[in-house]
C-alpha atoms as an extended CHARMM CRD file, in Angstrom:
* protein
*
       268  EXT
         1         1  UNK       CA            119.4950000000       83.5970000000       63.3680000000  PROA      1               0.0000000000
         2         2  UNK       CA            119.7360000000       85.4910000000       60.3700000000  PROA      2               0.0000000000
         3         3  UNK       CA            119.1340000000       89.0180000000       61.9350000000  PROA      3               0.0000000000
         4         4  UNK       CA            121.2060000000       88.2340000000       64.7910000000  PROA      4               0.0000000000
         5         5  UNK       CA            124.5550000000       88.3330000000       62.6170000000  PROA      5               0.0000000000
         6         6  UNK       CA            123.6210000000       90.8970000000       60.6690000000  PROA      6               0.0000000000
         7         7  UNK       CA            122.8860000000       92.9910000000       64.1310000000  PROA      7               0.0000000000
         8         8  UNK       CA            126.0680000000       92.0940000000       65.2410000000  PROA      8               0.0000000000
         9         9  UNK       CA            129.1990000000       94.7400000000       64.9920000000  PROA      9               0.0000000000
        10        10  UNK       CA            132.0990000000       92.7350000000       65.5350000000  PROA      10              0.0000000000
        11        11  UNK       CA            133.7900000000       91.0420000000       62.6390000000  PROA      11              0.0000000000
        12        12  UNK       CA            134.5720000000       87.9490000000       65.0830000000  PROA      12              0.0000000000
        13        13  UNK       CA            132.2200000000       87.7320000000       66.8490000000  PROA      13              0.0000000000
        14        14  UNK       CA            129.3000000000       87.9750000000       63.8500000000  PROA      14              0.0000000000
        15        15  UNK       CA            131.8470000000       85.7390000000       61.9310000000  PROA      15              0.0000000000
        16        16  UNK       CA            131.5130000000       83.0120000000       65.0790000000  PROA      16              0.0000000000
        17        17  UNK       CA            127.9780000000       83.1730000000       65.1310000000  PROA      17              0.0000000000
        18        18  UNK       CA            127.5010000000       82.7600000000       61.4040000000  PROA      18              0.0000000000
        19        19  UNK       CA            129.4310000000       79.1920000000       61.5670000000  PROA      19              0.0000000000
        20        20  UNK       CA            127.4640000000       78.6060000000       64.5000000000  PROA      20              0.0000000000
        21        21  UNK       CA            124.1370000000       78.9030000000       62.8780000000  PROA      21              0.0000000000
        22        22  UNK       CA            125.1390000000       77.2830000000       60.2100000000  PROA      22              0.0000000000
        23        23  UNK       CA            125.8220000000       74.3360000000       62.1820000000  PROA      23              0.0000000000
        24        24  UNK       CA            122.6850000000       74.3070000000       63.6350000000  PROA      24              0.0000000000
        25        25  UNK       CA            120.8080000000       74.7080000000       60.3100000000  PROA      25              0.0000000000
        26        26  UNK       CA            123.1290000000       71.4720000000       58.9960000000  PROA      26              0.0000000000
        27        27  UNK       CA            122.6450000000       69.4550000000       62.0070000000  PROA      27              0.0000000000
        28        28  UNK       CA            118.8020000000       70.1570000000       61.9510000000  PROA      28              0.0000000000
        29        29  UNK       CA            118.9110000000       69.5270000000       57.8380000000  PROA      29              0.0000000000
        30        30  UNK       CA            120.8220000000       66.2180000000       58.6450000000  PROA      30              0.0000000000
        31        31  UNK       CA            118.8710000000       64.7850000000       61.1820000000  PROA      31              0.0000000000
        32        32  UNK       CA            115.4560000000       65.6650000000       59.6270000000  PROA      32              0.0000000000
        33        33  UNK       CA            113.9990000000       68.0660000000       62.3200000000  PROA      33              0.0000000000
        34        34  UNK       CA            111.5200000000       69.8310000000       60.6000000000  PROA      34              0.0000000000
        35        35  UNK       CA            112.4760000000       73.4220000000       60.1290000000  PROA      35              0.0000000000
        36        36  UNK       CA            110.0040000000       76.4130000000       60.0130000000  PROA      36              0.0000000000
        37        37  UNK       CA            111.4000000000       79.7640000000       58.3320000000  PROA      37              0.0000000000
        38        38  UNK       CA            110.7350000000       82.9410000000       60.7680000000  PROA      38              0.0000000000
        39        39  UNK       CA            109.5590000000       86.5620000000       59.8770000000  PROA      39              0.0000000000
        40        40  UNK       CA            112.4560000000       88.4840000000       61.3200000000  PROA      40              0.0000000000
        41        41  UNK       CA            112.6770000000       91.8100000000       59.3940000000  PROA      41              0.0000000000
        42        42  UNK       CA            116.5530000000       92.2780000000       58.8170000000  PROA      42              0.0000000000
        43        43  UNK       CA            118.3480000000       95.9430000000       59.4020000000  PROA      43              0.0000000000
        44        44  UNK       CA            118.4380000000       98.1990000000       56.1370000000  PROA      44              0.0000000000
        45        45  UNK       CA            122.0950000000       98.1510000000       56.6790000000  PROA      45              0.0000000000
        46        46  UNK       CA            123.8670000000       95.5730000000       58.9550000000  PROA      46              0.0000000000
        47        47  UNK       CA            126.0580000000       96.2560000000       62.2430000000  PROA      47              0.0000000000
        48        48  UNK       CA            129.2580000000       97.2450000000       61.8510000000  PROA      48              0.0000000000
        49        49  UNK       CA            132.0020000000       98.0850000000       64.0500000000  PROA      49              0.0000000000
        50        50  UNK       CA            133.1960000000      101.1210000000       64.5300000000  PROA      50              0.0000000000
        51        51  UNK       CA            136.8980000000      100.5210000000       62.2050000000  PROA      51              0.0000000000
        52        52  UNK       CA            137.5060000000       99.8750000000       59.4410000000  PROA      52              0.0000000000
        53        53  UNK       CA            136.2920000000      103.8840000000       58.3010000000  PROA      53              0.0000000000
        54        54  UNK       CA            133.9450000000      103.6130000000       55.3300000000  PROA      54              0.0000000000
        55        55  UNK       CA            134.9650000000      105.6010000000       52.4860000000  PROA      55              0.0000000000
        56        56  UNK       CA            133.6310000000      106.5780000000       48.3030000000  PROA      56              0.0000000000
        57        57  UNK       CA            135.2590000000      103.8140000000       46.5700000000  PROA      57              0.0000000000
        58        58  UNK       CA            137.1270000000      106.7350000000       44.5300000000  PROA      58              0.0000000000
        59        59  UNK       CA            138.6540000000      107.7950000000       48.0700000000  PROA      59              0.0000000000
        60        60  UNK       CA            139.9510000000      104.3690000000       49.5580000000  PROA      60              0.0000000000
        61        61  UNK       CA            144.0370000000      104.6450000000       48.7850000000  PROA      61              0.0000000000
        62        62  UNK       CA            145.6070000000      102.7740000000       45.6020000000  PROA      62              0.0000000000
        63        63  UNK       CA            146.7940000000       99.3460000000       46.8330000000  PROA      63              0.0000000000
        64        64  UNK       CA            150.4460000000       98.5700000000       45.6890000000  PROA      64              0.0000000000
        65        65  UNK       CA            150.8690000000       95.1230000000       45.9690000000  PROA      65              0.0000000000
        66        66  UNK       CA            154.9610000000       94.7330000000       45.5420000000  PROA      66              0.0000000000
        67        67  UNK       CA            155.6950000000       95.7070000000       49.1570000000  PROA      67              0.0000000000
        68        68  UNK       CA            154.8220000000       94.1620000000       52.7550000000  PROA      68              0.0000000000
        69        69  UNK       CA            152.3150000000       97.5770000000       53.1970000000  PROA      69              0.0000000000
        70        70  UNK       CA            150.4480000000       97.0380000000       50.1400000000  PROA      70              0.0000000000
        71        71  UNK       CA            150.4180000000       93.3130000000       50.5560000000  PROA      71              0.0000000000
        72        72  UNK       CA            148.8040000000       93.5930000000       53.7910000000  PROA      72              0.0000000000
        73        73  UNK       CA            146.3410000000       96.8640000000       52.0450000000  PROA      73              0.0000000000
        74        74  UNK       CA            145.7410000000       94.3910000000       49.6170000000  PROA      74              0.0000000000
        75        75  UNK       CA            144.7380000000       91.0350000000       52.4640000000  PROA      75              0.0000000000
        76        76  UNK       CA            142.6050000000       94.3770000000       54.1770000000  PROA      76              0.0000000000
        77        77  UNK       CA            140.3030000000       94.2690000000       51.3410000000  PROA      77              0.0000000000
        78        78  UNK       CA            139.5860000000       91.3510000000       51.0330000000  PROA      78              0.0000000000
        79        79  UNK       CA            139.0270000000       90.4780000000       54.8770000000  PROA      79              0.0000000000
        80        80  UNK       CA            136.0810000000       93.4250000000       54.2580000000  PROA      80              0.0000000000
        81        81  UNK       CA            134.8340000000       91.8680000000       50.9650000000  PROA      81              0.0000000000
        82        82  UNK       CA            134.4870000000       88.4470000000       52.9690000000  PROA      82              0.0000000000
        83        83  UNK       CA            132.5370000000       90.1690000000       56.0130000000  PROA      83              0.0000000000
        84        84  UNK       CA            130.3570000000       91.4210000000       53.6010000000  PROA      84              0.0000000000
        85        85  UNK       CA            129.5210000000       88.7140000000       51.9820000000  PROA      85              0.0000000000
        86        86  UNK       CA            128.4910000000       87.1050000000       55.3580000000  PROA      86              0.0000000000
        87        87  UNK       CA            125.8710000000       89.6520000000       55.6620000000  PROA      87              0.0000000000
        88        88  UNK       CA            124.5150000000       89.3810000000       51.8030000000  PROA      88              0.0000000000
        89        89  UNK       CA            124.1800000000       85.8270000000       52.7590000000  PROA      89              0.0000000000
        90        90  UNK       CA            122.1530000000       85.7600000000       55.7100000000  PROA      90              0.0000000000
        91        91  UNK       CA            120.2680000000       88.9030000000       54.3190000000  PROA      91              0.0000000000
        92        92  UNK       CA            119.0140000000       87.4930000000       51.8560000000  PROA      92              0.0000000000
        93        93  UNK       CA            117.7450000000       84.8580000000       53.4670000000  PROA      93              0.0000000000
        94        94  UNK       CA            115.9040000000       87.0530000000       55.7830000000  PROA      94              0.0000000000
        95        95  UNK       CA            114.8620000000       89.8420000000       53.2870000000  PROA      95              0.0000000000
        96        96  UNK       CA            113.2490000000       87.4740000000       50.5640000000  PROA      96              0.0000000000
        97        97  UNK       CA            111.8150000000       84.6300000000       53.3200000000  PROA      97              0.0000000000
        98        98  UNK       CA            108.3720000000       85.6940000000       52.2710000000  PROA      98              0.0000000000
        99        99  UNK       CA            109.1490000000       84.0120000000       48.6130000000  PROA      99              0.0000000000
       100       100  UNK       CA            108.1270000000       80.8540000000       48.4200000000  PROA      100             0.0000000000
       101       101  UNK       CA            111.4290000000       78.9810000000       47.6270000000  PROA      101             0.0000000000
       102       102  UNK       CA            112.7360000000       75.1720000000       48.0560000000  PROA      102             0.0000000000
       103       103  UNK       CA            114.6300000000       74.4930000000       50.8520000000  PROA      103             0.0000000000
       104       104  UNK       CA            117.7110000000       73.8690000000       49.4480000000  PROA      104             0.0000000000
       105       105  UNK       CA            117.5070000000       77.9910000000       48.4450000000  PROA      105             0.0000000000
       106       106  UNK       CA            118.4010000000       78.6560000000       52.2000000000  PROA      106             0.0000000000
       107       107  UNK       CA            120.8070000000       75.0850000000       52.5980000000  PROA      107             0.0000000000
       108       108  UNK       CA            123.1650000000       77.1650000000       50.0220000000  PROA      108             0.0000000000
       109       109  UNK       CA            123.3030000000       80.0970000000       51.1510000000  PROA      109             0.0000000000
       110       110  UNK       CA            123.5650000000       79.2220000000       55.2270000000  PROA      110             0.0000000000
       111       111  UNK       CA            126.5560000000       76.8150000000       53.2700000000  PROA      111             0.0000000000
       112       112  UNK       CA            127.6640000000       79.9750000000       51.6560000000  PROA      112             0.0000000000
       113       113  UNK       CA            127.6750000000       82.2040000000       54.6740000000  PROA      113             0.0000000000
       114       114  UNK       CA            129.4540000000       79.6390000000       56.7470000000  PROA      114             0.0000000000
       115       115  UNK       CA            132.5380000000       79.9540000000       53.6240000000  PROA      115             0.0000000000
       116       116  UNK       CA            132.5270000000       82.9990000000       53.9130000000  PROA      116             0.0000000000
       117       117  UNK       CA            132.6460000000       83.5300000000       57.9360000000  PROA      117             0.0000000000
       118       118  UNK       CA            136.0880000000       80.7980000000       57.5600000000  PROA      118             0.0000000000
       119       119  UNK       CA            137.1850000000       83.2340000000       54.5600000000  PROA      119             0.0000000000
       120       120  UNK       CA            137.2880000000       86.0710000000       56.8860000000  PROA      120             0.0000000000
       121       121  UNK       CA            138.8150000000       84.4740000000       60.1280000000  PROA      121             0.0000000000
       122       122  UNK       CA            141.3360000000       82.7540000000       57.6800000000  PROA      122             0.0000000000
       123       123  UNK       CA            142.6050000000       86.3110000000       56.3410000000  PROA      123             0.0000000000
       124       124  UNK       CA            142.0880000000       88.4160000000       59.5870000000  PROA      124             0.0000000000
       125       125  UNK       CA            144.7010000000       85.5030000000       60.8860000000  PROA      125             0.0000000000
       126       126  UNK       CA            146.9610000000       86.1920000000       58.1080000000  PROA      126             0.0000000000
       127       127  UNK       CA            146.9200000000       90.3100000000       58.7500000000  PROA      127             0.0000000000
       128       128  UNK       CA            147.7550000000       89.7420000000       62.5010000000  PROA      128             0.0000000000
       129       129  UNK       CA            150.6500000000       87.5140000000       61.5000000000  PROA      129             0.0000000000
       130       130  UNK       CA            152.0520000000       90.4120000000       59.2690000000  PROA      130             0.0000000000
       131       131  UNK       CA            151.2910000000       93.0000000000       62.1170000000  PROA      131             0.0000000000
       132       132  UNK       CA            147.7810000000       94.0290000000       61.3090000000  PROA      132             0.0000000000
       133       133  UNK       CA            144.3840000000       93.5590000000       61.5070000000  PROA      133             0.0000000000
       134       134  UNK       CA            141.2800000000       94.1230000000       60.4380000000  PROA      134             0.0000000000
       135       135  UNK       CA            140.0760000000       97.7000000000       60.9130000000  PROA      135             0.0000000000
       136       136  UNK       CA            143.6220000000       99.3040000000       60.6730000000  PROA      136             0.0000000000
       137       137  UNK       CA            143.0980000000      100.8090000000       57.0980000000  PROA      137             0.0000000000
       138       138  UNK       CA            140.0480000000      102.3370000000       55.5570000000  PROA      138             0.0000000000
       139       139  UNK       CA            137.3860000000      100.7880000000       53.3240000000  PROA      139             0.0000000000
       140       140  UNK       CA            134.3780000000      101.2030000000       51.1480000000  PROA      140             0.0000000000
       141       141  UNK       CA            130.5000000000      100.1270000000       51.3330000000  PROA      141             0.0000000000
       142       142  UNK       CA            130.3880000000       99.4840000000       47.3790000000  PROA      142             0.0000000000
       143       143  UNK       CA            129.2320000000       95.9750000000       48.0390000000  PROA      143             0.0000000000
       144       144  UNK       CA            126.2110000000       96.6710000000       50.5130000000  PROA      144             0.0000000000
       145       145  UNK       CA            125.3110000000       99.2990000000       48.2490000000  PROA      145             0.0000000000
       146       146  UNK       CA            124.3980000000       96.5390000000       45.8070000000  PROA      146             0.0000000000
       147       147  UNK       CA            122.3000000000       95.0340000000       48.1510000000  PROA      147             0.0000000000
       148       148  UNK       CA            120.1210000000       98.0890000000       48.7020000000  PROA      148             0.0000000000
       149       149  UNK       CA            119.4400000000       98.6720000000       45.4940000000  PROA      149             0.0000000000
       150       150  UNK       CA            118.3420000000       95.3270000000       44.7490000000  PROA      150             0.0000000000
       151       151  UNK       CA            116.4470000000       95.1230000000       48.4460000000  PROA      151             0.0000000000
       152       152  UNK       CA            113.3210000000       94.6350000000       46.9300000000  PROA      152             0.0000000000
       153       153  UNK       CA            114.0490000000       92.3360000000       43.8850000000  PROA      153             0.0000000000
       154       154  UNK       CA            115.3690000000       88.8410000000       44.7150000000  PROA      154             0.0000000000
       155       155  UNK       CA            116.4910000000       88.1490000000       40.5590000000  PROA      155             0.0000000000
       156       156  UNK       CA            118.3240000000       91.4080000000       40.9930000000  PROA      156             0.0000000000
       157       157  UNK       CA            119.8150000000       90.6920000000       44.0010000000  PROA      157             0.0000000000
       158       158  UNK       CA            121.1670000000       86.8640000000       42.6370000000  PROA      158             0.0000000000
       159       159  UNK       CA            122.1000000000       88.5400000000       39.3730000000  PROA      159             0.0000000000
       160       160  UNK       CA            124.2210000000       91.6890000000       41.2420000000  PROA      160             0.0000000000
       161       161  UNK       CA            125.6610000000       89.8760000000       44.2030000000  PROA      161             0.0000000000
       162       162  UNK       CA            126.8530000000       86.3480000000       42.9840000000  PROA      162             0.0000000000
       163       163  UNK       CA            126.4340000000       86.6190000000       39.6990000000  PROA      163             0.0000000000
       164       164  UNK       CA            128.7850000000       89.9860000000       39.4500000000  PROA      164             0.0000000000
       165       165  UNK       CA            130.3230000000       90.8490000000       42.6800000000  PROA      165             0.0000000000
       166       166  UNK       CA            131.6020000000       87.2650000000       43.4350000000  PROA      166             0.0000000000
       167       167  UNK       CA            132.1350000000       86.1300000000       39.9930000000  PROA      167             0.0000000000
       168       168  UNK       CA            134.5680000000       89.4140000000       39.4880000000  PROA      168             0.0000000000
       169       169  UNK       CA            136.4390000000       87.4050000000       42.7740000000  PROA      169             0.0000000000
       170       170  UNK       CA            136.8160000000       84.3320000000       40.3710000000  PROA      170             0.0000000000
       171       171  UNK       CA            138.4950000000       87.0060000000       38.0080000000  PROA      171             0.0000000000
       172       172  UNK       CA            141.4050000000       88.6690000000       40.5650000000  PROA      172             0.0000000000
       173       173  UNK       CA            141.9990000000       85.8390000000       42.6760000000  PROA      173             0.0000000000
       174       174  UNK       CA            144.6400000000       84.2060000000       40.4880000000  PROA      174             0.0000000000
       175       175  UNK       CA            146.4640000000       87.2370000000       40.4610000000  PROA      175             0.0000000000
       176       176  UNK       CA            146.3070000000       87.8220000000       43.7770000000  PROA      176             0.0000000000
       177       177  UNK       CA            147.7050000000       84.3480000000       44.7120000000  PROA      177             0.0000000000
       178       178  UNK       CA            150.5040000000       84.9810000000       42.1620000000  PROA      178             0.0000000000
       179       179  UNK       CA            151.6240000000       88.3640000000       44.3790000000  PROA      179             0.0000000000
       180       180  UNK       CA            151.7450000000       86.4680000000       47.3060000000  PROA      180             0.0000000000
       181       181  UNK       CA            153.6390000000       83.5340000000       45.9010000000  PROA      181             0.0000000000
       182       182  UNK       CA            156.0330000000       85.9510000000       44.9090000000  PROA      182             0.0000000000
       183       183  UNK       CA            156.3310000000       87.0930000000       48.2800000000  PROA      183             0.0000000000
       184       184  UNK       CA            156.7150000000       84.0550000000       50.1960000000  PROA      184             0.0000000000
       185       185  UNK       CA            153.9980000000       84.4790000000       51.9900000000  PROA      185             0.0000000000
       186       186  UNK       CA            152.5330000000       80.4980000000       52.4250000000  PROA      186             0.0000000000
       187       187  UNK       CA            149.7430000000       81.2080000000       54.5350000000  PROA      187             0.0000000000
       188       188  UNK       CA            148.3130000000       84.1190000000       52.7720000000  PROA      188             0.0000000000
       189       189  UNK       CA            148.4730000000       82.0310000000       49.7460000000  PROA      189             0.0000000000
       190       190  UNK       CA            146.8950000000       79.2210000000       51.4030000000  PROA      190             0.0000000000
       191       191  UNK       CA            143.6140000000       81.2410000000       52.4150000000  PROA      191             0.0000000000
       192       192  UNK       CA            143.1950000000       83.0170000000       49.2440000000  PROA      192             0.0000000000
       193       193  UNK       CA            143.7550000000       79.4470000000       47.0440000000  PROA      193             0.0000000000
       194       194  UNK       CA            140.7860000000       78.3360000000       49.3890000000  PROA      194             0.0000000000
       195       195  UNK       CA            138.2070000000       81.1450000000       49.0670000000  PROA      195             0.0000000000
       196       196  UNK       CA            139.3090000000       80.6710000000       45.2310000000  PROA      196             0.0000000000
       197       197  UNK       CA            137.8980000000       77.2360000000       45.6750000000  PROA      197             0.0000000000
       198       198  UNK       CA            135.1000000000       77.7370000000       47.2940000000  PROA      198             0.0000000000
       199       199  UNK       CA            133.6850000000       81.0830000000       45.8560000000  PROA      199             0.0000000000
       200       200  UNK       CA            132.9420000000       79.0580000000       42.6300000000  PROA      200             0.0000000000
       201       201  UNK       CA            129.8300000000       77.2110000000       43.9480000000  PROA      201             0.0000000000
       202       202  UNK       CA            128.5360000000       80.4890000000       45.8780000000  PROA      202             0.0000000000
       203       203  UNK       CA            128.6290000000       81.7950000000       42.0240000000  PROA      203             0.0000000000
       204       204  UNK       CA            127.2210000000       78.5970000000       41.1340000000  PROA      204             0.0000000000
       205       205  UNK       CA            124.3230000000       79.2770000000       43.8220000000  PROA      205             0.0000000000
       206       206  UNK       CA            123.3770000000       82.7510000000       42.3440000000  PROA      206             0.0000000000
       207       207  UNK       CA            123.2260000000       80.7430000000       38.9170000000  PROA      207             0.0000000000
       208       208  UNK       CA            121.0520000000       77.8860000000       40.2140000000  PROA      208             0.0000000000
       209       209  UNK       CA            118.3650000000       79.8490000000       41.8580000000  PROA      209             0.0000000000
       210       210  UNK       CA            118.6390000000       82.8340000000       39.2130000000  PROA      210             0.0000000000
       211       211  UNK       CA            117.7170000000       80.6480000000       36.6940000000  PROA      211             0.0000000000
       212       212  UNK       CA            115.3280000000       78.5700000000       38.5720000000  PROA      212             0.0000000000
       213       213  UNK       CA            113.1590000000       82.0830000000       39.5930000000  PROA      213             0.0000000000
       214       214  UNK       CA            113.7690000000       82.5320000000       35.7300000000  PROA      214             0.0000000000
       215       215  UNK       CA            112.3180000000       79.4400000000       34.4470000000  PROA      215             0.0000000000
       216       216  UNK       CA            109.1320000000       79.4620000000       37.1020000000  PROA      216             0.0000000000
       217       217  UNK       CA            108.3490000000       82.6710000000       35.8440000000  PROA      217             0.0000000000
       218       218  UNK       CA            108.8730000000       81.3670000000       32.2010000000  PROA      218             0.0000000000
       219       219  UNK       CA            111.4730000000       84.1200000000       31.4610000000  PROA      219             0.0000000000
       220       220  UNK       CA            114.6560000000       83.9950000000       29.2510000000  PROA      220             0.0000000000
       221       221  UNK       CA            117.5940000000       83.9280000000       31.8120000000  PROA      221             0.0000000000
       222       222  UNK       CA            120.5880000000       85.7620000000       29.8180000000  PROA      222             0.0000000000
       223       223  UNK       CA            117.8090000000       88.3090000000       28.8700000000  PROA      223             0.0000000000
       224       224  UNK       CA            116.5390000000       88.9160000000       32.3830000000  PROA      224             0.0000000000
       225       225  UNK       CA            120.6130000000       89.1390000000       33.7180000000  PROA      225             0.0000000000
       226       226  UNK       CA            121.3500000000       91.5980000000       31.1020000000  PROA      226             0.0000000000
       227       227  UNK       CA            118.4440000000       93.7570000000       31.8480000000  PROA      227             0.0000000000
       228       228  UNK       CA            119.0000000000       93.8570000000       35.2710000000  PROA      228             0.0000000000
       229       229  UNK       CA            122.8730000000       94.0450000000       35.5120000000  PROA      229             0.0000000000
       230       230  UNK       CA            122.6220000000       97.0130000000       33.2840000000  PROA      230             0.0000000000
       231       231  UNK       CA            119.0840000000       98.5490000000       36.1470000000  PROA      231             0.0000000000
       232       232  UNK       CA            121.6000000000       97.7690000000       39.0310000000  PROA      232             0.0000000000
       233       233  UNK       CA            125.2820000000       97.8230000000       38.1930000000  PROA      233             0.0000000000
       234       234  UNK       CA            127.0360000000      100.9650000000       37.2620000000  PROA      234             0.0000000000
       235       235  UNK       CA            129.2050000000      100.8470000000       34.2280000000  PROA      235             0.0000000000
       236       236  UNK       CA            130.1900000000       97.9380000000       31.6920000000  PROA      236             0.0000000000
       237       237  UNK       CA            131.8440000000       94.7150000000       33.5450000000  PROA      237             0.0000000000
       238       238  UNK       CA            135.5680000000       94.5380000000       33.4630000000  PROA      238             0.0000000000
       239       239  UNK       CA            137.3510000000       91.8360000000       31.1020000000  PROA      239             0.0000000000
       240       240  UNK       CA            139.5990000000       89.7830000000       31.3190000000  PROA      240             0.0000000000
       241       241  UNK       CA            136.9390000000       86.9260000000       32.4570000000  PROA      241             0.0000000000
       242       242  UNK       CA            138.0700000000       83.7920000000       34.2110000000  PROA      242             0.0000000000
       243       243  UNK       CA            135.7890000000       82.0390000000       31.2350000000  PROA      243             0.0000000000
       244       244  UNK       CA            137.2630000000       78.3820000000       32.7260000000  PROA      244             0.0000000000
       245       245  UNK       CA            135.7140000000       79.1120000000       36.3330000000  PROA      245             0.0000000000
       246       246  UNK       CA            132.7880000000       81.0700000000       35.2210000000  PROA      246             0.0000000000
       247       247  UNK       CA            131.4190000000       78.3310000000       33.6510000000  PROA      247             0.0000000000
       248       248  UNK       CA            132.1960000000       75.7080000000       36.2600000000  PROA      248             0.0000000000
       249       249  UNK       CA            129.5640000000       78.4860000000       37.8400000000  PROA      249             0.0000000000
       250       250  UNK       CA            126.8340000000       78.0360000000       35.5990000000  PROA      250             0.0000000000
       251       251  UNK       CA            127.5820000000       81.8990000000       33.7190000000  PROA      251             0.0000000000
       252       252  UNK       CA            127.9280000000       81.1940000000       29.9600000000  PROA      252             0.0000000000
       253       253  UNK       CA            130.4710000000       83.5820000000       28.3860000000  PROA      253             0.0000000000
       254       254  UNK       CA            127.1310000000       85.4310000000       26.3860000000  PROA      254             0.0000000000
       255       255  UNK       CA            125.6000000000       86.7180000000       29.8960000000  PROA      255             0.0000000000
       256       256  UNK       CA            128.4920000000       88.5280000000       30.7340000000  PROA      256             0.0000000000
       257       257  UNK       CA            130.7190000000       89.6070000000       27.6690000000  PROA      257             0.0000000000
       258       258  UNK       CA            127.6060000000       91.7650000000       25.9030000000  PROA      258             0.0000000000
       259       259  UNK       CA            127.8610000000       93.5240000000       28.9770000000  PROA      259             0.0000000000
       260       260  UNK       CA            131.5900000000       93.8840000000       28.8840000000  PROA      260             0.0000000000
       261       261  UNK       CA            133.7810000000       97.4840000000       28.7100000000  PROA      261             0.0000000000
       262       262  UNK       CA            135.3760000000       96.0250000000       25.9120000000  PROA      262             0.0000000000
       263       263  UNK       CA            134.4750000000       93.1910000000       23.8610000000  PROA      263             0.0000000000
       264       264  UNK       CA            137.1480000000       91.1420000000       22.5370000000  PROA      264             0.0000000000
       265       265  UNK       CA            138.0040000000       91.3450000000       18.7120000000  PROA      265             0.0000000000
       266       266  UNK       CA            136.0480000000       87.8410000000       17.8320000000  PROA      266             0.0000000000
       267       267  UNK       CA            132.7430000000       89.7470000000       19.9130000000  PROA      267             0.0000000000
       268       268  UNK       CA            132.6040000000       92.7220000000       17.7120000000  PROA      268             0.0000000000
């Protein structure tokens, strides 16, 4: 199930699958069937279709958010950080089947997946009200470049890809629900107050099962993140922190602010 989405180009039609699958997985979880994890080796890069065009994250245009063009720029990118995050979720579930985890491992992140494919369908809904859609403006492939670097280490890839990537969501998304409020736009605001919602327990997730790998292999946590935040991710993380959210996620403030661009004057 996993391989299928991630083989699949479409954004709505991988998106439909992905809540389908995860509705199997529940259903199955639910009624007690017993469940037997496959083998299926996942794509080194997942399906994509053929718009939005991929660009260097330096080369993607400057977003302004204050008019209806840059409002809708600004909905683009995040409709492509959503369908991205389906595949990290069902690819790691494929890529790191062969380590022995609990079940619940793969309950949260089918869960997650399944937010995720709603994320996207809720703001490629929103674009097409305003006159767009999803493909119409370029993007970047920062995110999946995280998960090839950390293709072969499953701490790396819960420290980079929740732990970072979607935590740094729990950091914007305030703002961005602020422009939009400003705008009038209801349903835009609507969708983005409900990934902000939901992205906190796939943070949470990374957090869990970071520190559970952690602990079975009887190594300090914040010392293992910092070490491999500063192996994977390029460049210090960006402050201000949504501290009040991060740690409904399970992230401390001293994982991430040692490993902050600027430390705050009662750090230094």
């Amino acid at each position: 199930m996993a391989v299928d989405v991630l083989s699949t180009k479409d954004g709505r039609a991988k998106t439909a699958k992905s809540r389908a699958y995860a509705s199997v997985w529940k259903t199955a979880r639910t009624t007690g069937e017993v469940l037997e994890l496959g083998c299926s080796i996942p794509p080194d890069h997942p399906a994509r279709p053929q718009h939005p065009e991929l660009l260097s994250p330096r080369d993607v245009p400057k977003r302004k958010p204050g008019s209806p063009a840059g409002r809708i720029a600004l909905l683009h990118a995040v409709a492509h950080i959503e369908l991205n995050a389906v595949d990290l979720h069902w690819d790691i579930i494929s890529r790191f089947a062969h380590v022995p985890m609990p079940m619940g491992f793969y309950d949260d992140w089918v869960k997650a997946a399944d937010d995720e494919a709603k994320h996207f369908n809720l703001i490629c809904d929103c674009l097409e009200t305003m006159g767009s859609y999803y493909g119409a403006l370029p993007a970047h492939d920062g995110m999946w470049r995280a998960a090839s670097d950390t293709a072969n280490d499953l701490q790396g890839r819960l420290a980079i890809v929740p732990m970072v990537l979607e935590a740094r969501g729990l950091d914007v998304t305030p703002g961005m629900i602020d422009v939009f409020e400003k705008a009038g736009e209801t349903a835009a605001v609507e969708s983005l107050k409900t990934i902000y919602s939901e992205e906190v327990s796939h943070v949470a997730y990374g957090a869990k099962w970071f520190n559970f790998v952690c602990g079975r292999d009887n190594s300090d946590p914040k010392e293992v993140f910092h070490a491999l935040v500063k192996r994977y991710f390029k460049g210090g993380l960006k402050p201000p922190f949504n501290e009040e959210k991060r740690v409904d996620a399970g992230l401390p403030p001293d994982f991430y602010w040692p490993l902050a661009e600027e430390l705050p004057p009662y750090v230094r």
